[in-house]
N, CA, C and O atoms as a GROMACS GRO file, in nm:
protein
  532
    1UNK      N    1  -2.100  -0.987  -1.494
    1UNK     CA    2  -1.986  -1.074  -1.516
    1UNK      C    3  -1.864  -0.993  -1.561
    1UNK      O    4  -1.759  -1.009  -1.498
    2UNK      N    5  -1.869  -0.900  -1.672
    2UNK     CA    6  -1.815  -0.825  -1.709
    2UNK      C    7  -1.702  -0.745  -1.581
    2UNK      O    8  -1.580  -0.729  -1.585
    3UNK      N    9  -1.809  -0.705  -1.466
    3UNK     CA   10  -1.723  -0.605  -1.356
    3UNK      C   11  -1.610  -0.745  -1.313
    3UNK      O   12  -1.488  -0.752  -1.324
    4UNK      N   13  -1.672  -0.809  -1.282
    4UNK     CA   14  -1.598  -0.933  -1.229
    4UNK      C   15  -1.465  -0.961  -1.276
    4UNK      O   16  -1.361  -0.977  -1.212
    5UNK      N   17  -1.482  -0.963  -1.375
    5UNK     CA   18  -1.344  -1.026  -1.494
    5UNK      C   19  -1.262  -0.909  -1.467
    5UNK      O   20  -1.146  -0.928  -1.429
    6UNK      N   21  -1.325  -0.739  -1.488
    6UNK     CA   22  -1.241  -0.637  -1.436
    6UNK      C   23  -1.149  -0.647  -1.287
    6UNK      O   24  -1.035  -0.611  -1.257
    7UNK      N   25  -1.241  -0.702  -1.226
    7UNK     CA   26  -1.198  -0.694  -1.074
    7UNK      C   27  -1.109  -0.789  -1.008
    7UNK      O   28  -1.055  -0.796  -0.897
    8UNK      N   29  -1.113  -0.860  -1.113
    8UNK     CA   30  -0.990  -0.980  -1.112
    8UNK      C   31  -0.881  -0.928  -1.212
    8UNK      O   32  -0.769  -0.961  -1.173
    9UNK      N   33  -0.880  -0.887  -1.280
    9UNK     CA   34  -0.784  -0.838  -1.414
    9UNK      C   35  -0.692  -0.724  -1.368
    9UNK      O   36  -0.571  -0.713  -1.388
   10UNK      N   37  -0.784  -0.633  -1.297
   10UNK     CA   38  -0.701  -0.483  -1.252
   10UNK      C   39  -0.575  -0.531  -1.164
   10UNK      O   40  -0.456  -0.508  -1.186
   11UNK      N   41  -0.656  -0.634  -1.021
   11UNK     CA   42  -0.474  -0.691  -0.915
   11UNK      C   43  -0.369  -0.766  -0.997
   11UNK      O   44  -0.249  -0.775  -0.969
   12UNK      N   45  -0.447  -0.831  -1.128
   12UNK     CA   46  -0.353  -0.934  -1.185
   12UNK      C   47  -0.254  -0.828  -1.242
   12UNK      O   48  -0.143  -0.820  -1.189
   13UNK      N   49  -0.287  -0.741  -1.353
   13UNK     CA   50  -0.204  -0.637  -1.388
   13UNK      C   51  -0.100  -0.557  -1.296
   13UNK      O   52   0.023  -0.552  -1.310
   14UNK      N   53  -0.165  -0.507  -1.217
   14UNK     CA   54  -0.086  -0.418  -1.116
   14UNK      C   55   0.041  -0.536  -1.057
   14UNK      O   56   0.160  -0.507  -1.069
   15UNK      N   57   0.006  -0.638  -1.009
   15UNK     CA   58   0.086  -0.719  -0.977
   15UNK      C   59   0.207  -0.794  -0.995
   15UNK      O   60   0.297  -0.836  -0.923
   16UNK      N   61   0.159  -0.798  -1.197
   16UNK     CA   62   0.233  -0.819  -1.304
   16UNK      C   63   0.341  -0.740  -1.315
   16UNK      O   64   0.457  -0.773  -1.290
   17UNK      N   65   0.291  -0.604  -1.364
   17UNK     CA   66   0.376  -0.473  -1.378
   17UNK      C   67   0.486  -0.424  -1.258
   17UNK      O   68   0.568  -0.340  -1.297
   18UNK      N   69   0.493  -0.454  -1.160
   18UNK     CA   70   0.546  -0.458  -1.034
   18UNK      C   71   0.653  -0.574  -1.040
   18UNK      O   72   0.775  -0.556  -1.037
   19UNK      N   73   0.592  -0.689  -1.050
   19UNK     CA   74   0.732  -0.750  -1.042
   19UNK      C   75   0.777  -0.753  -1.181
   19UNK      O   76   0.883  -0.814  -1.183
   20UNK      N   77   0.749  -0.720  -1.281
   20UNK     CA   78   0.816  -0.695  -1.428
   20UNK      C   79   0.910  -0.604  -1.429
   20UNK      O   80   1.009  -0.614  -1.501
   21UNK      N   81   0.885  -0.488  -1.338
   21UNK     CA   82   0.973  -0.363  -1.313
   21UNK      C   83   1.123  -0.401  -1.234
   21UNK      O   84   1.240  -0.375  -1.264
   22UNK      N   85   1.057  -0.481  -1.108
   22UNK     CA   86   1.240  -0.525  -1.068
   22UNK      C   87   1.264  -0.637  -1.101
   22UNK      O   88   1.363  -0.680  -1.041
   23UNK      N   89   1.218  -0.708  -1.170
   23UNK     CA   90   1.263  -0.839  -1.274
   23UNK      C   91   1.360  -0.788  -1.351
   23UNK      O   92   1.466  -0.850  -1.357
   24UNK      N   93   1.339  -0.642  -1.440
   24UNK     CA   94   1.431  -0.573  -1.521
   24UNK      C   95   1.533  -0.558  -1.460
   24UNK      O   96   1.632  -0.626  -1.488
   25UNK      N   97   1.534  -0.445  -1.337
   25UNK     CA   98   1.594  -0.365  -1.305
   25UNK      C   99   1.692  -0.491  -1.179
   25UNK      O  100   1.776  -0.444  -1.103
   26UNK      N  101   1.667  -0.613  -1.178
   26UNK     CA  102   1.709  -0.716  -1.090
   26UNK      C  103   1.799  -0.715  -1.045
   26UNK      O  104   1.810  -0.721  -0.922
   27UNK      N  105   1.976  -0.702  -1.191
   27UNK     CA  106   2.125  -0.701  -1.159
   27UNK      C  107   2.134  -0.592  -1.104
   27UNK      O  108   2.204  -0.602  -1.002
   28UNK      N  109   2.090  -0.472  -1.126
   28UNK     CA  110   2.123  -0.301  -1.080
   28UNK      C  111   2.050  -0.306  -0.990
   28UNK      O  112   1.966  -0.228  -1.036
   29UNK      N  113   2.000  -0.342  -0.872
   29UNK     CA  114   1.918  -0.319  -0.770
   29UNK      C  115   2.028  -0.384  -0.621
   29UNK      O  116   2.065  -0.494  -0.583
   30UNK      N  117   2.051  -0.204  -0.565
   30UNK     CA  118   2.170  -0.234  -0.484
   30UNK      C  119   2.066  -0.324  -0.348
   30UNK      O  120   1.968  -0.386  -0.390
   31UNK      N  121   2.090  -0.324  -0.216
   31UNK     CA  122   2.011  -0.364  -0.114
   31UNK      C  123   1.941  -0.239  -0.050
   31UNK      O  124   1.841  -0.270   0.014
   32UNK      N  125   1.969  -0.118  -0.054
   32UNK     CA  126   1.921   0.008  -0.016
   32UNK      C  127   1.871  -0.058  -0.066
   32UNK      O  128   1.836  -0.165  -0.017
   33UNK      N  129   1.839  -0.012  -0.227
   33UNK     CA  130   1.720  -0.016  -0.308
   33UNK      C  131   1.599  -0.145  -0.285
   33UNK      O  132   1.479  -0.128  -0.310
   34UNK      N  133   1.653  -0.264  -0.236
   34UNK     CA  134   1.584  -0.305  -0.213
   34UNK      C  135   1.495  -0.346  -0.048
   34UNK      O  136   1.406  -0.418  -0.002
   35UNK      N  137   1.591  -0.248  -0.011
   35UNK     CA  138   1.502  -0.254   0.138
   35UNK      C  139   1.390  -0.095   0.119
   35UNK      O  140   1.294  -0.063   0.188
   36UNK      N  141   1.441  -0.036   0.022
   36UNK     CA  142   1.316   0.091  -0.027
   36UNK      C  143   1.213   0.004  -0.062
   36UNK      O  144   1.119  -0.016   0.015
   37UNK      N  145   1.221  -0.051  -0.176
   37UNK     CA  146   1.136  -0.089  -0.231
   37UNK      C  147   1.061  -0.206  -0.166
   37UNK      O  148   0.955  -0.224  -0.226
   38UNK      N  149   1.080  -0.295  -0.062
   38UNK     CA  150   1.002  -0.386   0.025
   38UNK      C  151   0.912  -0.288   0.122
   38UNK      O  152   0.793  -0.311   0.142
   39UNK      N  153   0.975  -0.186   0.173
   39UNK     CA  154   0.921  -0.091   0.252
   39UNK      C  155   0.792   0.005   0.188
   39UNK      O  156   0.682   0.038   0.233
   40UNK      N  157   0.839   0.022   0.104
   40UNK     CA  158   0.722   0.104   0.018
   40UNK      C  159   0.615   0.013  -0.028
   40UNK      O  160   0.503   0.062  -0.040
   41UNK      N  161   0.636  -0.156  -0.065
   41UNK     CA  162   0.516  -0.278  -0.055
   41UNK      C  163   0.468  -0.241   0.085
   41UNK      O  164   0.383  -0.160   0.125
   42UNK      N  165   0.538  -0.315   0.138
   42UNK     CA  166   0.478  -0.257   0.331
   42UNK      C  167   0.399  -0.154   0.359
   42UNK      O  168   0.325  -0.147   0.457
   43UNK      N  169   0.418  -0.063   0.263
   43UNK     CA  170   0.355   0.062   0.339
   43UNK      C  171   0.203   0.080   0.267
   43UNK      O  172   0.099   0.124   0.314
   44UNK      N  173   0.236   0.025   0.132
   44UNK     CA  174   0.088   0.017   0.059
   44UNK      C  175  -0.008  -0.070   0.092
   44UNK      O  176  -0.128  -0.050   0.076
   45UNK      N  177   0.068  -0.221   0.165
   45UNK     CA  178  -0.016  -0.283   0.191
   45UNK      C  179  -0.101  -0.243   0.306
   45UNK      O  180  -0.224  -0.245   0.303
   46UNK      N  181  -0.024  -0.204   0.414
   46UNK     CA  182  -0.087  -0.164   0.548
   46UNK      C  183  -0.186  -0.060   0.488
   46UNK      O  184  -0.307  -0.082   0.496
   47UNK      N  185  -0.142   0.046   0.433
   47UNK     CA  186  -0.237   0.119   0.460
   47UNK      C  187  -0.399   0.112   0.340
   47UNK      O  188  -0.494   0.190   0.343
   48UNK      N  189  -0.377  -0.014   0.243
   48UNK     CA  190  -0.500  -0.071   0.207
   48UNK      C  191  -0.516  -0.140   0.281
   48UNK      O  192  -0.638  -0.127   0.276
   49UNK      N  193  -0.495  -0.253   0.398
   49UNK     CA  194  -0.562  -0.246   0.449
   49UNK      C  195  -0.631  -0.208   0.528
   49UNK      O  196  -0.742  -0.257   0.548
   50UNK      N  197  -0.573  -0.092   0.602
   50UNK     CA  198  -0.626  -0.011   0.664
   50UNK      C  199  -0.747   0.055   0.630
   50UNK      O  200  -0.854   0.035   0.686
   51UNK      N  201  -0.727   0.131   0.538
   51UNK     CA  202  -0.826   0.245   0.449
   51UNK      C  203  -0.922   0.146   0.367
   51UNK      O  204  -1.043   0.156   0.384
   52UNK      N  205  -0.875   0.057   0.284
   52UNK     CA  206  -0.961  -0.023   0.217
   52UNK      C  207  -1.084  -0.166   0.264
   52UNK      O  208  -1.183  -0.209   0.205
   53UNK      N  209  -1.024  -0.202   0.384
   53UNK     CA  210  -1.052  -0.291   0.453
   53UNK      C  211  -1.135  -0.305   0.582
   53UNK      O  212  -1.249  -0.347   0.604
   54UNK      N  213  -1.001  -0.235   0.687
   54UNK     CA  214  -1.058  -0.198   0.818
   54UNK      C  215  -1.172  -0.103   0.847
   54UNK      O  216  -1.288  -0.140   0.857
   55UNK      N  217  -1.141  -0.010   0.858
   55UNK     CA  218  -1.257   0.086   0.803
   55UNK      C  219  -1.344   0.067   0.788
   55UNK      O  220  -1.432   0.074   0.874
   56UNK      N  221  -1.366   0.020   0.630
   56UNK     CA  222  -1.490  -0.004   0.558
   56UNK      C  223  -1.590  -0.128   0.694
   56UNK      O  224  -1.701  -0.133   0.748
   57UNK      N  225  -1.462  -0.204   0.693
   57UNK     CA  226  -1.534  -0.313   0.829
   57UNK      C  227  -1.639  -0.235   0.939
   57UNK      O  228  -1.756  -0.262   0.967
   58UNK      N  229  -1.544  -0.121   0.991
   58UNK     CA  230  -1.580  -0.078   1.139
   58UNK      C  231  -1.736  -0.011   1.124
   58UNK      O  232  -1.839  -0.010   1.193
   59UNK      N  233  -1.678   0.064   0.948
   59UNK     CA  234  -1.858   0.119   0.933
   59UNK      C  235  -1.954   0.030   0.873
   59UNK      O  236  -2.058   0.085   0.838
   60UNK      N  237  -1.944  -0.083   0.855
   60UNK     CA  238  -2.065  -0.107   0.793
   60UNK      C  239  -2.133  -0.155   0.938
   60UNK      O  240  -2.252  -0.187   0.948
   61UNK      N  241  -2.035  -0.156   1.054
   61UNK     CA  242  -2.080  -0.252   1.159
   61UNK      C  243  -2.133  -0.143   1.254
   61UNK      O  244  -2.156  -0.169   1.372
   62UNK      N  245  -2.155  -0.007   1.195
   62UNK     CA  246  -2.174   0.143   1.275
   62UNK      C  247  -2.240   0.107   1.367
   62UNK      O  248  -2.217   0.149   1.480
   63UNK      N  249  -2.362   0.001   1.336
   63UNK     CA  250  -2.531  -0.022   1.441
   63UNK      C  251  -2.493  -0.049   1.539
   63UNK      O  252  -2.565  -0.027   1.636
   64UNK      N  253  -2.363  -0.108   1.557
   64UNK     CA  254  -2.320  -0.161   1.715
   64UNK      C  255  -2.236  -0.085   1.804
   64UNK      O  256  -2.159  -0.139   1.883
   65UNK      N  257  -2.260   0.116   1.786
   65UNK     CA  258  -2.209   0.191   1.832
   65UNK      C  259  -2.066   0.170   1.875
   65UNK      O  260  -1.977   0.170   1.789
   66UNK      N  261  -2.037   0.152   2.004
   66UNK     CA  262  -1.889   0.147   2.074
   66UNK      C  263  -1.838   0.062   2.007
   66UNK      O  264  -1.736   0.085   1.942
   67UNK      N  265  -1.912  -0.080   2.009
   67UNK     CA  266  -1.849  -0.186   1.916
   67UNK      C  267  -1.823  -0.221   1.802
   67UNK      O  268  -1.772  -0.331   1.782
   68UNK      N  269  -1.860  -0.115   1.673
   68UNK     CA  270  -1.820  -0.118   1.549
   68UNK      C  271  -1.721  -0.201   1.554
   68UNK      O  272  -1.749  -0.301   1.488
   69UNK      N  273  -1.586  -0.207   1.615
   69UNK     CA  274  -1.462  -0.236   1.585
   69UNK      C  275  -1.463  -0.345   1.601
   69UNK      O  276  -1.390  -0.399   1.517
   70UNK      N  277  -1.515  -0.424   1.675
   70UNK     CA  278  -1.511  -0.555   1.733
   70UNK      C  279  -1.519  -0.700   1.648
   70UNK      O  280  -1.453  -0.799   1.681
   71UNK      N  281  -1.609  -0.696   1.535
   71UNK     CA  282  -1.606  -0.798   1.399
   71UNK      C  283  -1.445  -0.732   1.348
   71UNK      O  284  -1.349  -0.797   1.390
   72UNK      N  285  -1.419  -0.631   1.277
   72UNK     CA  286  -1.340  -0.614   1.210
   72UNK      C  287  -1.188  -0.677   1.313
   72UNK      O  288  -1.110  -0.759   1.264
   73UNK      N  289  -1.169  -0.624   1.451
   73UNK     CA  290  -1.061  -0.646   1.529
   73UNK      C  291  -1.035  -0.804   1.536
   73UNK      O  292  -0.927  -0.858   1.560
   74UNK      N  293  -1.154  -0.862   1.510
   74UNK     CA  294  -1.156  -0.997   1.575
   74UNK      C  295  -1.114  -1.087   1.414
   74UNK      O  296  -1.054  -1.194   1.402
   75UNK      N  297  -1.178  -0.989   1.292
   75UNK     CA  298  -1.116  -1.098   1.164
   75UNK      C  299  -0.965  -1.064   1.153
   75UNK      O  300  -0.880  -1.133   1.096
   76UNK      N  301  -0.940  -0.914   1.236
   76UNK     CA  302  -0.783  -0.909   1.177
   76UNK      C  303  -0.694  -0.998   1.243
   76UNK      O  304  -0.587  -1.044   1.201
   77UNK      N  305  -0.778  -1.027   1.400
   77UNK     CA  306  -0.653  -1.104   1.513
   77UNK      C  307  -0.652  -1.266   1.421
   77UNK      O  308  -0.552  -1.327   1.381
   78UNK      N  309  -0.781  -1.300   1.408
   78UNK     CA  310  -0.768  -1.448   1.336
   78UNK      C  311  -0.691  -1.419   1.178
   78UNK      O  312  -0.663  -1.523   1.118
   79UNK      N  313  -0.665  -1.321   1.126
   79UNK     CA  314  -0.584  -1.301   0.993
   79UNK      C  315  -0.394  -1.332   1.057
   79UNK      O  316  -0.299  -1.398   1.015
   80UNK      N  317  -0.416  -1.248   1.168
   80UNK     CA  318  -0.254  -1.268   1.204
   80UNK      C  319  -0.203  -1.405   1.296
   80UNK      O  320  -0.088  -1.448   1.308
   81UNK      N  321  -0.312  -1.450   1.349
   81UNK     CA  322  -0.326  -1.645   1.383
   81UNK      C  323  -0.265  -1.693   1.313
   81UNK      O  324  -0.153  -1.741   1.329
   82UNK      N  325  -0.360  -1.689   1.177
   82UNK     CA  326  -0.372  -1.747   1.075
   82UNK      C  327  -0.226  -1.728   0.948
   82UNK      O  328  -0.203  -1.791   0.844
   83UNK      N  329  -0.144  -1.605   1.019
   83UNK     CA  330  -0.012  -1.609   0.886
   83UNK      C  331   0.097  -1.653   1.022
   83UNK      O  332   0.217  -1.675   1.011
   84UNK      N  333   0.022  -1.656   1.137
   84UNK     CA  334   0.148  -1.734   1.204
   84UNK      C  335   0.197  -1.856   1.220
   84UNK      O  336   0.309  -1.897   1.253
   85UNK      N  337   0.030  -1.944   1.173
   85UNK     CA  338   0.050  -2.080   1.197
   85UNK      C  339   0.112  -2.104   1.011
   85UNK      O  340   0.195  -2.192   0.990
   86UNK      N  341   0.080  -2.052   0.942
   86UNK     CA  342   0.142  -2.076   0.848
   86UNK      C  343   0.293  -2.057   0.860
   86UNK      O  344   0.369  -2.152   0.846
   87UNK      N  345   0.335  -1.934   0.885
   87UNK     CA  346   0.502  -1.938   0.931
   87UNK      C  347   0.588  -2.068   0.985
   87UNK      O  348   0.704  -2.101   0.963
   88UNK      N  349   0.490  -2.126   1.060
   88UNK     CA  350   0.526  -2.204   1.111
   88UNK      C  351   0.541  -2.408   1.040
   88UNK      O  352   0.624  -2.499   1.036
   89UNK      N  353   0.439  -2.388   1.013
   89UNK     CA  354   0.430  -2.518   0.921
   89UNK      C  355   0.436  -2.521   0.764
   89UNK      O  356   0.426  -2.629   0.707
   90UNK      N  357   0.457  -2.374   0.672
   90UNK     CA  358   0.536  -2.374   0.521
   90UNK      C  359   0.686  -2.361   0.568
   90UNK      O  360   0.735  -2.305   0.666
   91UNK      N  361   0.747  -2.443   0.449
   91UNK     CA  362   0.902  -2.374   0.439
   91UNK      C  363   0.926  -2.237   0.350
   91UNK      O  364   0.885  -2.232   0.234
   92UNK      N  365   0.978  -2.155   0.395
   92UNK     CA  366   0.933  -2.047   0.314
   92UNK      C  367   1.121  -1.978   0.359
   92UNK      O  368   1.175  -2.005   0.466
   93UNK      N  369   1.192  -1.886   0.243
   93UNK     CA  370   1.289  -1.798   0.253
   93UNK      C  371   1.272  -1.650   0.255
   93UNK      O  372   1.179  -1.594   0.197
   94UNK      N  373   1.336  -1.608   0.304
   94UNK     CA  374   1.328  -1.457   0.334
   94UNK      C  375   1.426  -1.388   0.234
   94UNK      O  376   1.495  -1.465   0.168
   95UNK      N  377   1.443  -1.248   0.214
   95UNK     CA  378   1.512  -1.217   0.112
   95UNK      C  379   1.684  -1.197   0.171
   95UNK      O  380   1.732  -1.179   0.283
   96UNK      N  381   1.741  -1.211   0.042
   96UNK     CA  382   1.885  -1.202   0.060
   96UNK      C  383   1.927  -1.382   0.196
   96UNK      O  384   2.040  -1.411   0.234
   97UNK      N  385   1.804  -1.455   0.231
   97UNK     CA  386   1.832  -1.562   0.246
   97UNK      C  387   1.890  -1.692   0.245
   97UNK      O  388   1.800  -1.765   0.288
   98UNK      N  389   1.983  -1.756   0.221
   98UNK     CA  390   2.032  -1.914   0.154
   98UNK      C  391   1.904  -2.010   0.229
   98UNK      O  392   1.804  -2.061   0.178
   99UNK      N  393   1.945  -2.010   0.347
   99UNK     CA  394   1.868  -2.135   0.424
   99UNK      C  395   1.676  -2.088   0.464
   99UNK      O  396   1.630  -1.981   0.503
  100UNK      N  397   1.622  -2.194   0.440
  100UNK     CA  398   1.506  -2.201   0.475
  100UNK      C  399   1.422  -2.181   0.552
  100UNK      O  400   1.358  -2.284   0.537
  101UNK      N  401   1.362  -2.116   0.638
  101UNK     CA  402   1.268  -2.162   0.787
  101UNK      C  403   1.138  -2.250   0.729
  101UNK      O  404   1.090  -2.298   0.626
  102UNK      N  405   1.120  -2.232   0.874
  102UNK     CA  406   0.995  -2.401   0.883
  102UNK      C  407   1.038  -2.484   0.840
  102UNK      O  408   1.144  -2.485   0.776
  103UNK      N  409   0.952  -2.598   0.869
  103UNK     CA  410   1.011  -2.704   0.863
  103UNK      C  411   1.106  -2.779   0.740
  103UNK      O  412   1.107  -2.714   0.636
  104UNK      N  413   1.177  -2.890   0.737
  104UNK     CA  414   1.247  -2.925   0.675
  104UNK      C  415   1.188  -2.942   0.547
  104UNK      O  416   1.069  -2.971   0.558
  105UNK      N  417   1.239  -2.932   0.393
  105UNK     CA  418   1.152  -2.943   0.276
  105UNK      C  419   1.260  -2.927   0.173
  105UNK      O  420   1.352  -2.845   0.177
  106UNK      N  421   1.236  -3.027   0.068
  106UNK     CA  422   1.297  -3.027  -0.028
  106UNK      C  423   1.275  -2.959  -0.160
  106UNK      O  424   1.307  -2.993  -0.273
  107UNK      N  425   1.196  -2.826  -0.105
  107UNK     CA  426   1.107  -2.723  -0.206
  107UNK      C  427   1.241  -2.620  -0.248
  107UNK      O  428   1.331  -2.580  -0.174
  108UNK      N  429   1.217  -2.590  -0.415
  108UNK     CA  430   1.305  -2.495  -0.433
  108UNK      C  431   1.288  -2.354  -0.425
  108UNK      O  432   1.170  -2.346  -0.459
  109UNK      N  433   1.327  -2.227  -0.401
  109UNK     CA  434   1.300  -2.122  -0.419
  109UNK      C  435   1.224  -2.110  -0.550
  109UNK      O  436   1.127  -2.037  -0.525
  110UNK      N  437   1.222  -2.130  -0.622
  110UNK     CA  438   1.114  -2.109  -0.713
  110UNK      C  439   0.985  -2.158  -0.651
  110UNK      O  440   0.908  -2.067  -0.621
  111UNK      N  441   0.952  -2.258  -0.630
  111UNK     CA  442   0.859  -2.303  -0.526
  111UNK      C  443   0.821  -2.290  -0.425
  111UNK      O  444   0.699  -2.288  -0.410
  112UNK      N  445   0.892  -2.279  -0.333
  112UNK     CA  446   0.866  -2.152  -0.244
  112UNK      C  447   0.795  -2.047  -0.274
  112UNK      O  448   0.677  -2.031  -0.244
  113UNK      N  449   0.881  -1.952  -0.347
  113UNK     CA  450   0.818  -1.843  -0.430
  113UNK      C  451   0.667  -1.846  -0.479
  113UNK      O  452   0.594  -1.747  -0.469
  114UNK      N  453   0.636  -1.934  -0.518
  114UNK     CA  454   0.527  -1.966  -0.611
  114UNK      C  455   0.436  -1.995  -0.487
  114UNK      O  456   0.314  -1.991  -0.504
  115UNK      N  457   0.468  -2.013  -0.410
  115UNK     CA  458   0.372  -2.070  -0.257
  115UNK      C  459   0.338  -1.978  -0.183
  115UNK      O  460   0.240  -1.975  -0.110
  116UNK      N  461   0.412  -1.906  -0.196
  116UNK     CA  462   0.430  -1.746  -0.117
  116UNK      C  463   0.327  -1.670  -0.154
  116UNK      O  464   0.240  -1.624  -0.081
  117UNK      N  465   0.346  -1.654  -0.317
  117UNK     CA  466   0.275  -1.585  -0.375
  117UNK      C  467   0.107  -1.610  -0.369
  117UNK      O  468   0.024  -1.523  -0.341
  118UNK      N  469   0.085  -1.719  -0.395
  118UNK     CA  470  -0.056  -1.832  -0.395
  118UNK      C  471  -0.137  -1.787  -0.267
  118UNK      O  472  -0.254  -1.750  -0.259
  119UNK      N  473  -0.014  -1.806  -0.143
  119UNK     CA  474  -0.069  -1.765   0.014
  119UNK      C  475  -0.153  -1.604   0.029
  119UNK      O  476  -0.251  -1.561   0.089
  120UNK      N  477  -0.075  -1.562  -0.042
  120UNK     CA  478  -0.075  -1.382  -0.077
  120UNK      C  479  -0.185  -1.391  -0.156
  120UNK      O  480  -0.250  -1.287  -0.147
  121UNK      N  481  -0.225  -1.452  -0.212
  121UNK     CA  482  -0.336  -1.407  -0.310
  121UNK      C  483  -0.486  -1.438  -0.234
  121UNK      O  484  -0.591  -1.373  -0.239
  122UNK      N  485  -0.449  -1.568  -0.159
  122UNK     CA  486  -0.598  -1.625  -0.126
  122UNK      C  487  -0.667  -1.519  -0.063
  122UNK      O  488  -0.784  -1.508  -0.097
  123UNK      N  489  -0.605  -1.401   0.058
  123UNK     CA  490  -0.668  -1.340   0.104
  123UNK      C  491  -0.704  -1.195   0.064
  123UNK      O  492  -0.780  -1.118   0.123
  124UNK      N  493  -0.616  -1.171  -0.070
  124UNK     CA  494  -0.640  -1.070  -0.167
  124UNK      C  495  -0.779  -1.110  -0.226
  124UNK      O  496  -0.862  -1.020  -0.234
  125UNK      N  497  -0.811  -1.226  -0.266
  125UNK     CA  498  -0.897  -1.246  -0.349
  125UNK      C  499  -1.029  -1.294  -0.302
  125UNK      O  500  -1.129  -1.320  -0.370
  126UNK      N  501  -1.009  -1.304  -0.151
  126UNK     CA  502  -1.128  -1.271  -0.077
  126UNK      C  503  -1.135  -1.185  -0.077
  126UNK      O  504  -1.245  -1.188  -0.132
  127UNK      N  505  -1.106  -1.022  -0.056
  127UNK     CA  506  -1.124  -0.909  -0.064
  127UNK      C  507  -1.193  -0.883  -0.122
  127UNK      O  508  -1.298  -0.830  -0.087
  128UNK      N  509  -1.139  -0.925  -0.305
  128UNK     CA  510  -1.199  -0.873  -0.393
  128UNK      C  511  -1.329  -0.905  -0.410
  128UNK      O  512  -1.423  -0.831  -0.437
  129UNK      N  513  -1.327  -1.042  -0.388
  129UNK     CA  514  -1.506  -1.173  -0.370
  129UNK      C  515  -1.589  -1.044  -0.269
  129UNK      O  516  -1.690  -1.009  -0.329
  130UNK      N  517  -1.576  -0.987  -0.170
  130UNK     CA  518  -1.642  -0.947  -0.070
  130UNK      C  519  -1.695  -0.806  -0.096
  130UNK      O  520  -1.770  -0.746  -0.020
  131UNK      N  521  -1.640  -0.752  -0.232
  131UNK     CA  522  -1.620  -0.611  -0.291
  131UNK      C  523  -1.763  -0.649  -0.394
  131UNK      O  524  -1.883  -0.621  -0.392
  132UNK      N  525  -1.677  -0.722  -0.477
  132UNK     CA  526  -1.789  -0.761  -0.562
  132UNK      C  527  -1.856  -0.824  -0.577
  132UNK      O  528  -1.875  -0.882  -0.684
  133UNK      N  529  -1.981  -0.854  -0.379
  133UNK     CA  530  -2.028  -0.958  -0.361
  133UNK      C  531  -2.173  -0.926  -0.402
  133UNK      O  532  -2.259  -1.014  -0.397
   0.00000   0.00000   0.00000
């Protein structure tokens, strides 16, 4: 139980500390800076999932020689289905944004936000469920 509580505690932290950092730094953060700093999220995420995820997928599935890839290719295509049909039916803002996409909604950026985030987690936290299964 103990690892568990860790393994939930470590993303909550890291996650925390991250947006605490440009929460501070919020007024002084020109748009360079913040197209660095979205890019450098981008780049960590891809390449956990890559290294942390994919991978790990292709080998545990080694027994099926040529086809290792084939479970892992097939959860990533239904992962990117799956954030398109969402695109499509949340209202959600993009950064440096005013107006909304998807459909019409009387949700505020804070809410939004908070929806965004929630979306982002569910499949983080399968990860983690599948780590420390």
């Amino acid at each position: 139980m103990k690892e568990v509580i860790q393994g939930i505690l470590i993303p909550f932290l890291g996650t925390s500390l991250g947006a605490m950092c440009v929460l501070f730094m919020k007024k002084n953060l020109s748009i360079l800076v913040q197209r660095i700093l979205t890019g450098f999220a981008a780049g960590v995420m891809v390449a956990a999932s890559i290294w942390s995820l994919l991978i790990p997928a292709m080998e545990q599935s080694g027994a099926m020689g040529k086809l290792a890839f084939l479970p892992a290719a097939i959860g990533f295509g239904i992962g990117i289905l799956f954030l398109l049909v969402l695109d499509h039916v949340i209202p959600h803002l993009h950064m440096n944004s005013k107006k909304p996409e998807g459909p019409n909604s009387k949700l505020h950026k804070t809410s939004m936000m908070v929806l965004a985030v929630t979306l982002h987690n569910f499949p983080e936290g399968m990860a983690v469920g599948v780590v420390y299964r």
